[in-house]
C-alpha positions in Angstrom: -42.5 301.5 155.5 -41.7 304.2 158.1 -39.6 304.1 160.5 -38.8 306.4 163.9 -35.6 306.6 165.6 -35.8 307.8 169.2 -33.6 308.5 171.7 -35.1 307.0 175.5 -32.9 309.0 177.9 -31.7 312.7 178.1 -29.8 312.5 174.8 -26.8 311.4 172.9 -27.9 308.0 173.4 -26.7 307.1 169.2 -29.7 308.2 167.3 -27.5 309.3 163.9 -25.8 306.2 164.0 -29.1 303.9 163.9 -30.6 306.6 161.5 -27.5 306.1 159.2 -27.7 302.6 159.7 -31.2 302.4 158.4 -30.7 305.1 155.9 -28.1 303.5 153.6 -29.4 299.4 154.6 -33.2 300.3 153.4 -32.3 303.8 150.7 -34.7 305.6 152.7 -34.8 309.7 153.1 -34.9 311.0 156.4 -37.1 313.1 158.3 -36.7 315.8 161.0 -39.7 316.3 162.6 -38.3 317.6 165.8 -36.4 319.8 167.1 -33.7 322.4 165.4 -30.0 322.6 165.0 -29.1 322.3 168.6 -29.2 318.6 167.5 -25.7 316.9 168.1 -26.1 313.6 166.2 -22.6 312.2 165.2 -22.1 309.7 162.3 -19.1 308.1 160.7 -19.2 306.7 157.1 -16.8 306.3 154.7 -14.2 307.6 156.6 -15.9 310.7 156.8 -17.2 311.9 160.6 -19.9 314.8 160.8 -22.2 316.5 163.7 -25.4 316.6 162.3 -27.7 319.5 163.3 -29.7 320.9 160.5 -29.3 317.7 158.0 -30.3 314.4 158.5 -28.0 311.6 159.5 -28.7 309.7 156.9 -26.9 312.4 154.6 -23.2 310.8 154.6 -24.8 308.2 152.8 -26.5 310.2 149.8 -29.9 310.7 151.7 -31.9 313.2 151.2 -33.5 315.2 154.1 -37.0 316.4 154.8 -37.2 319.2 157.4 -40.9 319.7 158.8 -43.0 322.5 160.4 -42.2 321.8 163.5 -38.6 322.3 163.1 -37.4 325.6 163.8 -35.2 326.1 160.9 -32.0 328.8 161.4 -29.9 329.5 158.3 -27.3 330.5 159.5 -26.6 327.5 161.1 -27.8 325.2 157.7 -25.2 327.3 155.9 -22.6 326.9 157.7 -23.2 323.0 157.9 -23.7 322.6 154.3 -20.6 324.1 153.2 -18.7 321.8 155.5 -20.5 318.9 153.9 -19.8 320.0 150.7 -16.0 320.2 151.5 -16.2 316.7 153.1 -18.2 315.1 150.5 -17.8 317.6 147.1 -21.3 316.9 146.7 -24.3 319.4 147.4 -26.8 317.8 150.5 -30.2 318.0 149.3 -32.7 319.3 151.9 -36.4 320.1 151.5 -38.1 322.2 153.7 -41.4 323.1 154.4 -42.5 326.5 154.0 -44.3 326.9 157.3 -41.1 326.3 159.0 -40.1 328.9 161.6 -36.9 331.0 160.9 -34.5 331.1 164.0 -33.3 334.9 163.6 -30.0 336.4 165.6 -32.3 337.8 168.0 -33.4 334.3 169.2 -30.5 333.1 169.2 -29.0 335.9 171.6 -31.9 335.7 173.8 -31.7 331.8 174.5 -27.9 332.7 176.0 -29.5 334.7 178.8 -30.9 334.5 182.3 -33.2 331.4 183.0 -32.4 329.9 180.1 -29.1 329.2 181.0 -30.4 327.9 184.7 -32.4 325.2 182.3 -29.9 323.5 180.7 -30.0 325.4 176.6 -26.8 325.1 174.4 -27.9 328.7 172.8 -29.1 327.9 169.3 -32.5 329.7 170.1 -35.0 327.1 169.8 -37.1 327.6 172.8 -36.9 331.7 172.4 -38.3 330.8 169.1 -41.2 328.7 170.0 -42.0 331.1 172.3 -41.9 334.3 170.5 -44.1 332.3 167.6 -46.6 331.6 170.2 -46.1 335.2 171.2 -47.9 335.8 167.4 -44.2 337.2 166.4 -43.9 334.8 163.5 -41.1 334.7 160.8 -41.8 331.4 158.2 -39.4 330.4 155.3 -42.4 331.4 153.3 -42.1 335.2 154.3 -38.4 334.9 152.5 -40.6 334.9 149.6 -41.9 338.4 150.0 -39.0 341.2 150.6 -41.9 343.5 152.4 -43.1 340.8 154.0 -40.1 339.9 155.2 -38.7 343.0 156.7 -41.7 344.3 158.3 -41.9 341.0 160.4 -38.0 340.7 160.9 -38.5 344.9 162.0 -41.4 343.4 164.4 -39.0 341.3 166.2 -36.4 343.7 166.7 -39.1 345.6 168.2 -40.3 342.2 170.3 -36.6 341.5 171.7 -35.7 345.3 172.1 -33.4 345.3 169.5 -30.7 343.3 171.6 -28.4 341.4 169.2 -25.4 343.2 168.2 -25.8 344.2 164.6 -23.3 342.8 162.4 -25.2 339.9 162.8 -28.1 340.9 161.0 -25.9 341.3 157.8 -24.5 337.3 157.9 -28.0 336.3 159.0 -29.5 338.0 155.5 -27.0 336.5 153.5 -27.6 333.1 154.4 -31.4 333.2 153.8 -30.2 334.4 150.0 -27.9 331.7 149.7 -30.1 329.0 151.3 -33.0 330.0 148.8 -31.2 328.7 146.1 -29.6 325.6 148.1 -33.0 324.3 149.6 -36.2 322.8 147.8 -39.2 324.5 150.1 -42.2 322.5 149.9 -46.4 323.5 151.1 -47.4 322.2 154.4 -49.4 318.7 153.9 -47.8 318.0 150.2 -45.6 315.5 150.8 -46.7 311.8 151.7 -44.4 309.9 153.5 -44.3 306.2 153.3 -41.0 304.9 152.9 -39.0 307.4 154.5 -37.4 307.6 158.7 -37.9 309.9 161.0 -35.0 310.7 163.2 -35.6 313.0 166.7 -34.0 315.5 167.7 -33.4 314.7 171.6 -34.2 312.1 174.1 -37.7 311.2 175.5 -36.8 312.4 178.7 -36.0 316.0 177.5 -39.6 315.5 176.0 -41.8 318.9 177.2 -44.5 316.1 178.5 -42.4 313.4 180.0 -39.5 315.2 181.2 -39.1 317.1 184.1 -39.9 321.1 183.9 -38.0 323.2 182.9 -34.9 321.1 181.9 -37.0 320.2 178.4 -37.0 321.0 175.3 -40.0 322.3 173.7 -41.3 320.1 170.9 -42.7 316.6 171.2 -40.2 314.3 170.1 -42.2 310.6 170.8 -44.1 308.1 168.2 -47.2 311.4 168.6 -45.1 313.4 167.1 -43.9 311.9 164.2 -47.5 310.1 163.3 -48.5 314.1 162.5 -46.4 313.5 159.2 -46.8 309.8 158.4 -48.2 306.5 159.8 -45.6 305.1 161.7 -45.1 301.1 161.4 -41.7 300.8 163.0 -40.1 302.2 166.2 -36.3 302.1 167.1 -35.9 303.6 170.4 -32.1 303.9 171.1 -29.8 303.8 174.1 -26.3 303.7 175.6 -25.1 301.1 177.9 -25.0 303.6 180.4 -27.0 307.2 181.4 -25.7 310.5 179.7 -26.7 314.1 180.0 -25.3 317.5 178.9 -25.6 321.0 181.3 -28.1 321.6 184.3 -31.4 319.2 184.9 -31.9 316.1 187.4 -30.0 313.2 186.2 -30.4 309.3 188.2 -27.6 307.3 189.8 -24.5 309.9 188.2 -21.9 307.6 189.3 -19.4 306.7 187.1 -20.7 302.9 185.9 -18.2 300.2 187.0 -15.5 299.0 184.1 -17.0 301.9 181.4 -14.3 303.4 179.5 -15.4 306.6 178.0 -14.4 307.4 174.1 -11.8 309.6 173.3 -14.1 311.0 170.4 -16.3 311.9 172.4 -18.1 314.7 170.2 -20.1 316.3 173.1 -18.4 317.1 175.6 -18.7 320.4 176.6 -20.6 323.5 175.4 -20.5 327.0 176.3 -23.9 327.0 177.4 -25.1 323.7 177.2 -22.8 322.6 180.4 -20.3 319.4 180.8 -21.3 315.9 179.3 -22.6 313.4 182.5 -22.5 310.1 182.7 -24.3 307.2 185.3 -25.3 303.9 185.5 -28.3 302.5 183.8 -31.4 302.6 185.5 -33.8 299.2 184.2 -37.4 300.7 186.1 -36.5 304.5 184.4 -35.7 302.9 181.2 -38.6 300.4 181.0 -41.4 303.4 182.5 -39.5 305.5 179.7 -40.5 303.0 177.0 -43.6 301.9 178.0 -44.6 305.2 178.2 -44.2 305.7 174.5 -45.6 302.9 173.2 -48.4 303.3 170.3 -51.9 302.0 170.9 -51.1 300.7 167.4 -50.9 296.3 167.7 -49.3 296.6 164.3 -46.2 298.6 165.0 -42.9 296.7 165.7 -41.0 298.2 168.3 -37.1 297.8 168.7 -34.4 298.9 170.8 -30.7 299.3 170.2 -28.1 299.6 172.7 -25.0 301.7 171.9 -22.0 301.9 173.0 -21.4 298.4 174.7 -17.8 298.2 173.2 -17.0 300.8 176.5 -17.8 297.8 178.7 -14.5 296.0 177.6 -15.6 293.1 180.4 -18.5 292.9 178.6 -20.6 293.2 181.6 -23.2 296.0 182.1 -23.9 298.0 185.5 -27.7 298.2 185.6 -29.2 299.8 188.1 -32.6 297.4 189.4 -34.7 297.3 192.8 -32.4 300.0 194.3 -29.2 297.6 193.5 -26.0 297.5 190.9 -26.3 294.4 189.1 -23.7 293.4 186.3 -25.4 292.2 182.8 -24.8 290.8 179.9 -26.2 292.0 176.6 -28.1 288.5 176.5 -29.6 289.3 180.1 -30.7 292.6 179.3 -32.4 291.5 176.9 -34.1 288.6 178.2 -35.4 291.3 180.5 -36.6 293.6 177.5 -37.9 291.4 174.7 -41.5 290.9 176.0 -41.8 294.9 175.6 -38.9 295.3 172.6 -36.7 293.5 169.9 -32.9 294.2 171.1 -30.3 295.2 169.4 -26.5 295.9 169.2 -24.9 298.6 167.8 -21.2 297.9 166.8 -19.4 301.7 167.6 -16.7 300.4 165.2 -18.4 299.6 161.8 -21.9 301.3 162.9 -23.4 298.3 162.5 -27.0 296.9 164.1 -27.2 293.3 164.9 -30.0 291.4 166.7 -29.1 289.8 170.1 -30.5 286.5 170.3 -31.4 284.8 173.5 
């Protein structure tokens, strides 16, 4: 069976926990199929806590992960975080990647820092300057790593593309890594691997989605059920999300008042980022989240469709702010999802133990 775990707001919403979750309660691999490393998903197991960016979150708990073509891929960054995991764990992470993949260079990466990018809402790890310059015809693939000539006419190309604008003692870290990585990673052909018992964890929340958020404050691959069906027919969705609204840097956010009786965590791992902008919070909006959902939903009658709410354990009262018909209402879990379950199963996440449980009603 494969699963999807997607994110229904603007992000953070708890996506590596309920990845994690499933990961190590099914022994299922996980797949990124969106998305790169500016991926924030924080998971705690075993007493160990990691941000997960270029591995999946089920990798804590000895899953393997499966990084797809549409995933810009940036090794310096995948470097970086597998020697922390290896200190964490003492065990090498095993990561497959597909060979059409394309590499995130320096020069990306210094680009995304710039200009409008900024006014947009990026946190800098050069994911839209790389779609961009791929649709530009400027490609760079894992599989051109393969080919020394191959690869340093292209990376030459670039240079030429961004007007040689990265300071240059990058370029020397940036080749080291894709020698390292290249006998780290297991790259596979595009179309060879079948998944059918595996989940597929996105990279950001549907309403950073380029189609259903709001231009330019988007990201720029699809993140939704589409998007994951390319690699796999999906049979389960679990869409996640806070008991309140969050969002990181610039972009229109709904009702950013701080929710009645929330108490934020002092672990917060997002907070702030040098380009990404200050972590925002606001009450839960029931229409935005239900349009959201709805929105998503596969034609498919034989999909089961789930939603887990994070977080609740910041609502000490135990009662919800949700925003409905213009007006602040206070829920319970039960309520909410009284409200939900003709569209969705609901679910409880327990921030302590990481645990999902079903809410009956």
């Amino acid at each position: 069976m494969n699963s999807v775990v997607i994110g229904l707001n603007f992000g953070d919403e708890g996506k590596g926990v309920v990845t994690n979750f499933l990961a190590k309660t099914t022994n299922r691999d996980v797949v990124r199929y969106s998305g790169g490393s500016q991926a924030g998903h924080t998971v705690v197991e075993n007493g160990i806590k990691h941000v997960f960016s270029g591995f999946g979150s089920g990798t804590l708990s000895g899953k393997s992960t499966y990084w797809e073509d549409a995933c810009p891929f940036d090794p310096v960054s995948v470097i970086n975080e597998m020697a922390i995991l290896k200190e964490k764990t003492r065990k090498t992470p095993q990561l497959y990647v597909s060979s059409k993949c394309p590499l995130v260079t320096p020069m990306d990466k210094f680009a995304n820092k710039q200009g409008v990018y900024l006014e947009n809402g990026t946190c800098g790890a050069g994911i839209g300057t790389t779609i961009t310059r791929e649709e530009a015809n400027y490609h760079l693939l894992l599989e051109d790593t393969f080919n020394s000539f191959i690869f340093r006419e292209k990376f030459i190309q670039i240079q030429k593309y961004y007007k040689d604008i990265t300071p240059i003692e990058e370029y020397e870290f940036y080749f080291k890594s894709i020698n390292l990585l290249l006998d780290l990673i297991k790259p596979f052909k595009k179309n060879s691997i079948s998944y059918t018992n595996h989940i597929f964890e996105s990279s950001q929340g549907l309403l950073l989605d380029p189609e259903m958020g709001i231009f330019p404050h988007v990201t720029r691959i699809p993140l939704g059920i589409e998007a994951a069906s390319k690699y796999g027919k999906i049979d389960e969705v679990w869409y996640v999300t806070r008991a309140y609204l969050t969002r990181h840097g610039n972009g229109p956010m709904p009702n950013e008042t701080f929710p009645e009786g929330l108490i934020l965590n002092e672990n917060e791992t997002n907070i702030t980022n040098d380009y990404q902008g200050n972590f925002r919070v606001g009450t839960l909006d029931l229409s935005l989240l239900l349009s959201t959902l709805i929105r998503n939903l596969g034609e498919s009658p034989s999909i089961r469709y789930n939603l887990v709410i994070t977080c609740l354990d910041q609502f000490p009262s135990g009662k919800i702010p949700v925003i409905t018909r213009q007006e602040t209402k206070l829920f319970s879990i039960k309520e909410i999802a009284q409200i939900l379950t003709p569209f969705v199963e609901i679910y409880a996440c327990d921030s302590d133990t990481g645990n999902i449980i079903k809410v009956d009603i």
